[in-house]
C-alpha positions as CSV (number, residue, x, y, z in Angstrom):
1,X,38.0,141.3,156.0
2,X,36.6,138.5,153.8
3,X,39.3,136.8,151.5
4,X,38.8,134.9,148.3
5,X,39.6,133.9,144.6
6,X,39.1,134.7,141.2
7,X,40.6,131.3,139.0
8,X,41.2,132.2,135.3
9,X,39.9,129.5,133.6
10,X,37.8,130.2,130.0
11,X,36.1,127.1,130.8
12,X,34.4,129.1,133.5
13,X,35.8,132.2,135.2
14,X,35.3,131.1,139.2
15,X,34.7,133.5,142.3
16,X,35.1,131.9,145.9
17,X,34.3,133.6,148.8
18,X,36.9,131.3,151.2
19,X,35.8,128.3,149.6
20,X,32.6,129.2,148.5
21,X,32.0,129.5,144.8
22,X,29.5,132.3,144.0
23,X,30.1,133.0,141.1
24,X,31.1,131.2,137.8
25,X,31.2,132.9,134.4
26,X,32.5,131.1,131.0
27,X,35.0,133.0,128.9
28,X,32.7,134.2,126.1
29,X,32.0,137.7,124.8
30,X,29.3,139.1,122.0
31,X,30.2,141.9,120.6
32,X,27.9,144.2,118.3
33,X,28.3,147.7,117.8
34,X,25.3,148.5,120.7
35,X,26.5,146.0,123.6
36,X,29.6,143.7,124.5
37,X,28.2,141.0,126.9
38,X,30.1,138.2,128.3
39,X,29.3,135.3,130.2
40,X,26.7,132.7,130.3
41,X,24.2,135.4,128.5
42,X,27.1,135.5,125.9
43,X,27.5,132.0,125.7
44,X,23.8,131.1,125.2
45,X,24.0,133.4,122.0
46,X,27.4,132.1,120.5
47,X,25.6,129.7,118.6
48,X,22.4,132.1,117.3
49,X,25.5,134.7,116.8
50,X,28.3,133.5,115.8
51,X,29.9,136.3,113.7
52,X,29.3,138.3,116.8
53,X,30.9,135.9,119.2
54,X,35.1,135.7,120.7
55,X,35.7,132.9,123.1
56,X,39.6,133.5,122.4
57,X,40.4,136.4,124.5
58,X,41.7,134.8,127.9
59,X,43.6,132.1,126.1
60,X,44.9,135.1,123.7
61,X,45.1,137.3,126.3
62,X,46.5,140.4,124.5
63,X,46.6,144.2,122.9
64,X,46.1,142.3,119.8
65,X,43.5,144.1,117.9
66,X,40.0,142.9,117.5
67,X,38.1,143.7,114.7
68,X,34.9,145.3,115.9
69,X,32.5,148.7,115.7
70,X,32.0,148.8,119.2
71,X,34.3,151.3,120.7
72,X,34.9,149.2,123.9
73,X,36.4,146.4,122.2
74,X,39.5,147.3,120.6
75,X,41.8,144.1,121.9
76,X,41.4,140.9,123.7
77,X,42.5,142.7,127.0
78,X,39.1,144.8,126.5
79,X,36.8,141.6,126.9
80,X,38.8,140.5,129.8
81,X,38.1,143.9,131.2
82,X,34.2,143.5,130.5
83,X,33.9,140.3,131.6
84,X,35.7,141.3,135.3
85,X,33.4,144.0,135.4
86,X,30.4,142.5,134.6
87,X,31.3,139.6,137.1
88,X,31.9,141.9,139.9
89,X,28.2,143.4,139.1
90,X,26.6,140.0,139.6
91,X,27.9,139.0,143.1
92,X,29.7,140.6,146.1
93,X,33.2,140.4,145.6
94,X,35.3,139.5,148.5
95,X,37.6,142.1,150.1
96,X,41.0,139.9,148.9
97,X,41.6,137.5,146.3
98,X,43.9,135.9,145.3
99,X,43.9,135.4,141.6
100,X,44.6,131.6,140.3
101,X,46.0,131.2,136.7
102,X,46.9,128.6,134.6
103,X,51.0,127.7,134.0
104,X,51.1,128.5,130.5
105,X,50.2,132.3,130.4
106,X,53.2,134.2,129.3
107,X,55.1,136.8,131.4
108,X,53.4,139.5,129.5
109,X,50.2,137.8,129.6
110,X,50.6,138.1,133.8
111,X,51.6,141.4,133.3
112,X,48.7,142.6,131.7
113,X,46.2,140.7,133.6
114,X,47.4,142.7,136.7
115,X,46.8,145.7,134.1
116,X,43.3,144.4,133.7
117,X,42.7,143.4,137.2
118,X,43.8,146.4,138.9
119,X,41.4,148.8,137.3
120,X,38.5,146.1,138.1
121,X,36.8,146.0,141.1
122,X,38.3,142.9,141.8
123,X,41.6,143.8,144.5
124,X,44.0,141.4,144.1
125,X,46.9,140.8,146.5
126,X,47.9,137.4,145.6
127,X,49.0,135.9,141.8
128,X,49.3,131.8,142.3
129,X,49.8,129.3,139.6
130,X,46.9,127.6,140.1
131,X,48.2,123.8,139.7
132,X,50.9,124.3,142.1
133,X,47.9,125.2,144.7
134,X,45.7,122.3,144.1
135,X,48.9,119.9,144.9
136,X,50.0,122.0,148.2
137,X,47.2,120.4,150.1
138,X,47.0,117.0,149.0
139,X,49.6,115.5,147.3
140,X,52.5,112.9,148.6
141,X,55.8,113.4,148.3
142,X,57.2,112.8,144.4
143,X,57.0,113.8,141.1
144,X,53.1,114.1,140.1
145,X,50.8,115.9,137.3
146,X,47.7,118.1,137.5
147,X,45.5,118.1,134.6
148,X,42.9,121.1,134.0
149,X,40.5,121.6,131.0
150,X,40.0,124.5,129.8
151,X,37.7,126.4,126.8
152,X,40.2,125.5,123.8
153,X,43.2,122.7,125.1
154,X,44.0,120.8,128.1
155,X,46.6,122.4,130.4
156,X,49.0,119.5,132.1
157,X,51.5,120.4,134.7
158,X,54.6,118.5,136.1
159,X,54.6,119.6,139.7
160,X,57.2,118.3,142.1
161,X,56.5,117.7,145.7
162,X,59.1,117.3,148.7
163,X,59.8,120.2,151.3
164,X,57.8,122.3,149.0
165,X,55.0,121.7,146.0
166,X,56.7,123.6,142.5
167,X,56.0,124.0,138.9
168,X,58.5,121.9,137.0
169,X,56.3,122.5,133.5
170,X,52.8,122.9,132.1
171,X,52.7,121.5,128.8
172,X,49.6,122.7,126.4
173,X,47.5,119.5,124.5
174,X,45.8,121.9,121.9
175,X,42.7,121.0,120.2
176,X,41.8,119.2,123.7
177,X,39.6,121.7,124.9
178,X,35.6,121.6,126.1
179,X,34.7,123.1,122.9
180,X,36.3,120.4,121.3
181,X,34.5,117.9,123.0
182,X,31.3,120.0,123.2
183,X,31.4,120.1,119.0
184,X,32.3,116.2,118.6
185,X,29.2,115.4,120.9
186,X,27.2,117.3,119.2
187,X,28.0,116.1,115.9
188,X,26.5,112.8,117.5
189,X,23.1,114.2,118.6
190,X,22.9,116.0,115.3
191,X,23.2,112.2,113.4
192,X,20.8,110.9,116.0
193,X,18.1,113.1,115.2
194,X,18.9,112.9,111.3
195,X,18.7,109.4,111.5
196,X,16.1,108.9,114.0
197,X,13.7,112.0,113.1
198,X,14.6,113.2,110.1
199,X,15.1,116.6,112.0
200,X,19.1,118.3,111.3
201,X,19.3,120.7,114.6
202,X,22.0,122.3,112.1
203,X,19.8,123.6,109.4
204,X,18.1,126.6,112.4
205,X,20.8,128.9,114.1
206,X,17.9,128.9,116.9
207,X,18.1,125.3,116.9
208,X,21.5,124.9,117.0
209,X,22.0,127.2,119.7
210,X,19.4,125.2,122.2
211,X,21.2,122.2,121.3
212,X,24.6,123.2,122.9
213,X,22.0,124.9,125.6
214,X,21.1,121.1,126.6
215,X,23.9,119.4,125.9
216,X,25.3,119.4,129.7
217,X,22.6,118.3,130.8
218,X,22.2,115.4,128.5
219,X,25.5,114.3,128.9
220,X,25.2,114.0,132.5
221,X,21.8,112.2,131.7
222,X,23.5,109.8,130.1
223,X,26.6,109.0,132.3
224,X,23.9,108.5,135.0
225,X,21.7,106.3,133.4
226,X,23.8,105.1,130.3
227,X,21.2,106.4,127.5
228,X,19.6,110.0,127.5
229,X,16.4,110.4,125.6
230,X,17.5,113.7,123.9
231,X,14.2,116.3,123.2
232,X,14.6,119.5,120.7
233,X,12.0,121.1,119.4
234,X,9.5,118.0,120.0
235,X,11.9,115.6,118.2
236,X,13.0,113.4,120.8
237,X,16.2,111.0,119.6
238,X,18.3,108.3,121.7
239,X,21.8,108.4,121.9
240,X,23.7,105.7,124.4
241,X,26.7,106.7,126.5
242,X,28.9,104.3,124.5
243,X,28.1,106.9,121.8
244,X,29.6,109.7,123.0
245,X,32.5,108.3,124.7
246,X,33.8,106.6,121.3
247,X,33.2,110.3,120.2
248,X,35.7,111.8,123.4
249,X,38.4,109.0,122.3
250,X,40.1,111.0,120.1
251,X,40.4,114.0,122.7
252,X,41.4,111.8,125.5
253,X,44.0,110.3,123.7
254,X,45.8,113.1,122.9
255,X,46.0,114.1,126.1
256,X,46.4,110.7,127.9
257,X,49.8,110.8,125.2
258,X,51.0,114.1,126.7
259,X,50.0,112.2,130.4
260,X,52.5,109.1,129.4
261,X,54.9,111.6,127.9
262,X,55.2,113.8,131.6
263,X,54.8,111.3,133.8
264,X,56.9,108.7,136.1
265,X,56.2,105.2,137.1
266,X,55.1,106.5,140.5
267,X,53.1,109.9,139.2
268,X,49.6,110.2,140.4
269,X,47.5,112.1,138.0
270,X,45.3,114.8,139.6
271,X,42.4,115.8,137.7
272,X,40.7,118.8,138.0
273,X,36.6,118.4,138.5
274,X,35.7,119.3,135.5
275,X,36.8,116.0,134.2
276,X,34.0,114.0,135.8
277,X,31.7,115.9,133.3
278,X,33.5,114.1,129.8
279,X,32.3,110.5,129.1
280,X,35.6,108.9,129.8
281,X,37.9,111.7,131.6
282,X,37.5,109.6,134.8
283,X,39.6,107.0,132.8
284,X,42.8,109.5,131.9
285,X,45.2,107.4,133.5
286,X,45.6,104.3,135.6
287,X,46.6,106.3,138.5
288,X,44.0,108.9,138.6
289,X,42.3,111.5,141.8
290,X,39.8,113.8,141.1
291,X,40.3,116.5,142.8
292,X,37.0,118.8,144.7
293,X,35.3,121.3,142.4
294,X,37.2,124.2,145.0
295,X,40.4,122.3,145.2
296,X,42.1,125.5,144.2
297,X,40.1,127.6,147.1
298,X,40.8,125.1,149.7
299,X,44.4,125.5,148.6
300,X,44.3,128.9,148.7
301,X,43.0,129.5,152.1
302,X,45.7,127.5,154.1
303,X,48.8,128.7,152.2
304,X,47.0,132.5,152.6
305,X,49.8,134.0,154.9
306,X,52.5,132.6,152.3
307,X,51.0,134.0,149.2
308,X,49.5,137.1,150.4
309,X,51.4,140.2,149.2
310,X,51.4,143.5,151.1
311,X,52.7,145.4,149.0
312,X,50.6,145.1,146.0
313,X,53.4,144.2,143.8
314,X,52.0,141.1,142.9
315,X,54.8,138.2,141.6
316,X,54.0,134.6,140.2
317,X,54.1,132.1,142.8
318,X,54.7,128.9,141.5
319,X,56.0,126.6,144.9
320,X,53.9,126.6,148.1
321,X,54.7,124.7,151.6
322,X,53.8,120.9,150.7
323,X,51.3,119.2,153.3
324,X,53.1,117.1,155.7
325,X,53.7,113.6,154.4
326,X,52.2,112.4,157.7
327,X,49.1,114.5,157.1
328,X,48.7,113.0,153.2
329,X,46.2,110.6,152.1
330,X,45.1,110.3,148.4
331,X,42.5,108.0,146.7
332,X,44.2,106.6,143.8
333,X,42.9,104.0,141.5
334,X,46.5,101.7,141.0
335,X,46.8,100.1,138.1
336,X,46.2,96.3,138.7
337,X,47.4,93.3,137.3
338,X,44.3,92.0,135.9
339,X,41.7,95.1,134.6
340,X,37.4,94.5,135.6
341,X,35.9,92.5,133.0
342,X,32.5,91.9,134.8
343,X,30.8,92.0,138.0
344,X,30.0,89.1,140.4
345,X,26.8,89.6,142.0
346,X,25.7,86.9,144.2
347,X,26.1,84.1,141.8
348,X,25.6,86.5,138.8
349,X,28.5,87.4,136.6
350,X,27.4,90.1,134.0
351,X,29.7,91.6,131.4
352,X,30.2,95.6,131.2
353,X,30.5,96.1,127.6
354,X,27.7,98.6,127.7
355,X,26.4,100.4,130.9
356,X,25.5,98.3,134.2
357,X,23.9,100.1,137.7
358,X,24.2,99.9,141.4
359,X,21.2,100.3,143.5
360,X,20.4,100.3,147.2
361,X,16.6,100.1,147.6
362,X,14.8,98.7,150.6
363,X,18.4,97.1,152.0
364,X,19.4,95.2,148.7
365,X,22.0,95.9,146.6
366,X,21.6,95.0,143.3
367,X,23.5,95.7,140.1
368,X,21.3,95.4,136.6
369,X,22.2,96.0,132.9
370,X,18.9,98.4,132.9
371,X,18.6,101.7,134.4
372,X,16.9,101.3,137.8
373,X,14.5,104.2,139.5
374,X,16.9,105.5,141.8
375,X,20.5,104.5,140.7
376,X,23.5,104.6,143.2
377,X,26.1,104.3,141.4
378,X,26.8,103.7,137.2
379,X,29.7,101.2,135.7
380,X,31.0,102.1,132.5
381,X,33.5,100.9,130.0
382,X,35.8,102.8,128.5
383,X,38.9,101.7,126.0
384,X,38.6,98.5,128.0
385,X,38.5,100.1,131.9
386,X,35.4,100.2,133.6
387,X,35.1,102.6,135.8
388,X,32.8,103.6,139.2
389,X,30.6,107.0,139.3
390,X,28.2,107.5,142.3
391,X,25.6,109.6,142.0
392,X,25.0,112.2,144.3
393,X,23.4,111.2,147.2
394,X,24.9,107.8,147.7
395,X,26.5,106.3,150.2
396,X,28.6,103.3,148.9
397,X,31.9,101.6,149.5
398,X,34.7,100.5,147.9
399,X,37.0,98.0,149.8
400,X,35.4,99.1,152.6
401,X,36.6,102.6,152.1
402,X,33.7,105.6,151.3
403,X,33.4,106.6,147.9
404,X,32.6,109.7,146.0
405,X,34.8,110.4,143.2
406,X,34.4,108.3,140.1
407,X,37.1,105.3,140.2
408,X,38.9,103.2,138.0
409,X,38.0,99.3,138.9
410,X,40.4,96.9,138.8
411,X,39.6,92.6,139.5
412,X,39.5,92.1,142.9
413,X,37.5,95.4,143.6
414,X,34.5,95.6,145.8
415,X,31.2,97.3,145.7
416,X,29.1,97.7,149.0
417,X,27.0,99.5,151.6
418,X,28.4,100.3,155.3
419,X,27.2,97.6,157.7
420,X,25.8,94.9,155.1
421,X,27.7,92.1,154.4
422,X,26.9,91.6,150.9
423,X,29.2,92.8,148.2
424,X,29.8,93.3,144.0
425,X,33.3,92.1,143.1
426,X,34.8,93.3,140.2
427,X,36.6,90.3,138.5
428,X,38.3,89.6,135.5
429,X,36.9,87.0,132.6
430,X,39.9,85.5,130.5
431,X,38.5,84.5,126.8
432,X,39.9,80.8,125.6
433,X,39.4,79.4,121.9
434,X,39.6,80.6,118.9
């Protein structure tokens, strides 16, 4: 019997099959008196549509009415209902899951989700807060915070670990959500091509729509190479990583507030995956891990036996069985006395106010202020930390430790390759004189 889980998240609704994702859907429904679709069909219409469009229903999760001809939608707890349904006709389900939810839905928001769920073809037999989960598996002992995105705010979650991992509070950062970002970077492509081509992507509905169609993927264009060359309807415009993280500052510093607010001097900040997709979220706090993309699944799977209900009367479980301290070992960027200024190369010292790259091509490292054909790694500055991201692929090192997750550098760092001697120190410049 194959087990799995289904995460509520309206960011993207996630299926895993152990720790397989199959299946991810995002928490948008059109609705028009012929159809209600939901999904990423849904969500490459919201745009072209947007009378027609509710991305509020899981985060509103409800029998509040809905105003709507179609006889299928008469509350948000309708579109949930479509959406499970129309998930479950997209992959093969597994024969269990466990369902994962974030640590602000209300008593009667759990209570009708089991509603909902039960008469989907999804059969649950576990209900797990889902930030409680992620830190079972991989947290130390102490008092710690997990931080998840979601459509509309950012979800952050006190959790403390000893004997057992347990929900002390989830505090909600509204307006600190991936639309929010999503909108605010688009407002900057929109100016580039204004300004650049004379072309406002705001002006078509089509238009608009295939803009927030391509904006993932010129984001990540740009955190890999520190410019994306941005093309929409044979306009092509250029807009530079430092762009669009000055545009995410505002976001992030909301929620870094309700970080500070939560945390203690010892907290390690856990960061859900989707982070590592916001120019900047890689730099929430000084003491920062970015947890896998199926943290939650991974979690899932070893605590299965202590979760799983027979019954079917499902209850919130919000503490798991912590790891063994002895069996605990997290990357965390420290805080460090001295914060990376520039990068020593060789006899090089080159500042990272804007973007610089890591290569490994033909057994020399190299580190260049232009982007190079086959980048390893990228080094940006953000609000005055610079921080690592390697690109797929890559095999670099950081203190001699592997490296995968984007990292916070700190002077004293060091960038290299397993079994070469050479290395990039991150170091810190003072400034003298008026």
């Amino acid at each position: 019997m194959s087990k799995g889980v289904l995460e509520i998240n309206d960011c993207g609704l996630r299926v895993f099959d152990g720790t397989n994702e199959i299946i991810e859907s995002p928490g948008v429904a059109i609705i028009n008196n012929r159809e209600i679709v939901t999904g990423t069909a849904a969500l490459m219409r919201a745009r072209s549509h947007p009378t027609q469009v509710n991305h509020q229903f899981w985060r509103r999760l409800s029998l509040e009415s809905v105003k709507s001809d179609n006889p299928g939608c008469r509350h948000h707890a309708d579109l949930a209902f479509c959406q499970l349904k129309e998930i479950a006709g997209l992959c093969d389900l597994p024969d269990e899951v466990a369902l994962a939810v974030p640590g602000n839905f209300t008593r009667e928001q759990l209570a009708l989700l089991l509603g909902v769920v039960k008469e989907s073809p999804f059969n649950a037999v576990a209900l797990v807060d889902s930030a409680s989960a992620c830190l079972s598996s991989c947290a130390p002992r102490g008092v710690h915070l997990h931080v998840e995105l979601h459509r509309h705010q950012t979800l952050v979650s006190r959790i403390a670990v000893h004997e057992q991992t347990e929900l002390d509070i989830a505090e909600t950062v509204t307006d600190a959500g991936l639309q929010h970002f999503q909108e605010a970077w688009a407002r900057i492509f929109t100016d580039a091509f204004i300004m650049q081509c004379r072309f406002d992507p705001f002006h078509s509905a089509e238009a608009e729509q295939q803009l927030y169609d391509l904006l993932p993927q010129w984001i990540a264009r740009a955190m890999r190479q520190g410019e994306v060359m941005a093309e929409l309807d044979d306009r092509t415009a250029k807009v530079s990583l430092r762009q669009l993280q000055d545009a995410s500052t505002p976001i992030l510093s909301r929620v870094r507030a309700m970080i500070d607010n939560l945390s203690d001097a010892n907290s390690v900040v856990f960061v859900s995956h989707r982070w590592a997709e916001i120019p900047g979220g890689a730099q929430l706090a000084e003491r920062i891990h970015l947890l896998p993309h199926n943290a939650v699944a991974q979690a899932v799977e070893k605590h299965w036996q202590e979760i799983h209900s027979e019954t079917g009367n499902l209850r919130l479980i919000t503490n798991l069985s912590a790891a063994p301290a002895t069996e605990v070992a997290v990357q965390v960027n420290a805080a460090a006395e001295a914060g990376a200024t520039h990068l020593l190369h060789g006899h090089r010292a080159l500042a990272a106010h804007q973007p610089l790259f890591v290569s490994w091509v033909n057994g020399k490292l190299d580190i260049t202020p232009t982007p190079p054909t086959h980048p390893a790694a990228t080094v940006t500055n953000h609000a005055g930390r610079l921080a690592l991201r390697v690109d797929a692929g890559a095999e670099l090192m950081l203190n001699g430790e592997t490296i995968s997750a984007p990292v916070n550098l700190s002077a004293g760092d060091r960038i290299g390759v397993a079994d070469f001697d050479g290395v990039i120190t991150a170091i810190s410049v003072d400034q003298y004189g008026a």
